[in-house]
C-alpha positions, 0 to 999 in steps of 0.5 A, spaced: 617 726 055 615 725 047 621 725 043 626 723 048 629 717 048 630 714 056 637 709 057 635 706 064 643 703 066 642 701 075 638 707 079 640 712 074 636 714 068 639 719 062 633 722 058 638 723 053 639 731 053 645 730 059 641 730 064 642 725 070 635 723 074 635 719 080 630 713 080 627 709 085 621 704 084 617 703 091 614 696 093 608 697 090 612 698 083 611 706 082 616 710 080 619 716 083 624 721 079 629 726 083 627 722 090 634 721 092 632 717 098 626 715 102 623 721 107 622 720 113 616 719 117 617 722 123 620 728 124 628 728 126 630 729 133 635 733 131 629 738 129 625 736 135 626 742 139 622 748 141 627 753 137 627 748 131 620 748 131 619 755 131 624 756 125 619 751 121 613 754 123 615 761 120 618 757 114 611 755 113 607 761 115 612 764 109 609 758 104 616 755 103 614 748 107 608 745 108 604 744 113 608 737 114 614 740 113 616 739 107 618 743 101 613 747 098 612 746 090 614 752 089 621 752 092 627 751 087 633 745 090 637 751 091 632 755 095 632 747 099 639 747 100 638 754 103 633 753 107 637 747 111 644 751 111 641 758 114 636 752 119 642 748 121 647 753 122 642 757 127 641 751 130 649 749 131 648 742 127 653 739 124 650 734 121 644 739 117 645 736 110 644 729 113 638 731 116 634 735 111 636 731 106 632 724 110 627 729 111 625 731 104 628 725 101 634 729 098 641 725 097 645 730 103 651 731 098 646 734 092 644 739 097 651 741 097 652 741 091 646 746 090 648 750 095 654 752 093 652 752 086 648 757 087 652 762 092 653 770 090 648 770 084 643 775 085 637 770 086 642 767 092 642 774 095 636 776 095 633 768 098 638 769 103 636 776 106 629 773 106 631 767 109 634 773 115 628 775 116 625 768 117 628 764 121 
């Protein structure tokens, strides 16, 4: 961050160049940028089911989680949200922001955002036709 300056106002910081960041400091006084919330350790009940874990292995196999089901470096914050709506709706969740979003240590209201801000562009459509054939 050379040459920006850094306005810390609450849990939000401004690099000064507009964009907003979410920052929290853990017990241990490290700081964390962009983890809206903490993740959860254990995996959700709501993803505890034969088919469910069956979804996510396959979204591991194609390297788009890891091993500890979390997203793959790689992974865009709009590819995330993809992931969770397509998941979700396969599995009939009504909840699915909530839950990935405690999973990953994702504010579920962003998640949305992303979402929708990504819908009918070409990279959408052709993340979503490979989703199709994953899950």
């Amino acid at each position: 961050m050379a040459g920006n300056t850094v306005y810390v106002q609450g849990s939000y910081v401004d690099v000064h160049d507009n964009e907003v960041v979410n920052l929290s400091i853990d017990k241990a006084g490290e700081v964390h940028v962009g983890e809206s919330v903490p993740r959860r350790s254990a995996m959700p009940r709501e993803l505890e089911s034969n088919r469910a874990k069956g979804m996510l292995a396959e979204l591991v196999r194609e390297r788009l989680l890891t091993g500890d089901w979390q997203p793959a470096e790689e992974v865009t914050e709009w590819q995330l949200a993809m992931i969770a709506h397509k998941v979700g709706e396969e599995l009939g969740m009504a909840n699915f922001w909530q839950v990935f979003g405690g999973l990953w240590g994702k504010k579920p209201e962003n998640m949305r955002s992303n979402y929708n801000r990504s819908l009918n562009t070409e990279a959408e459509l052709k993340f979503r036709k490979k989703l199709a054939r994953i899950v």
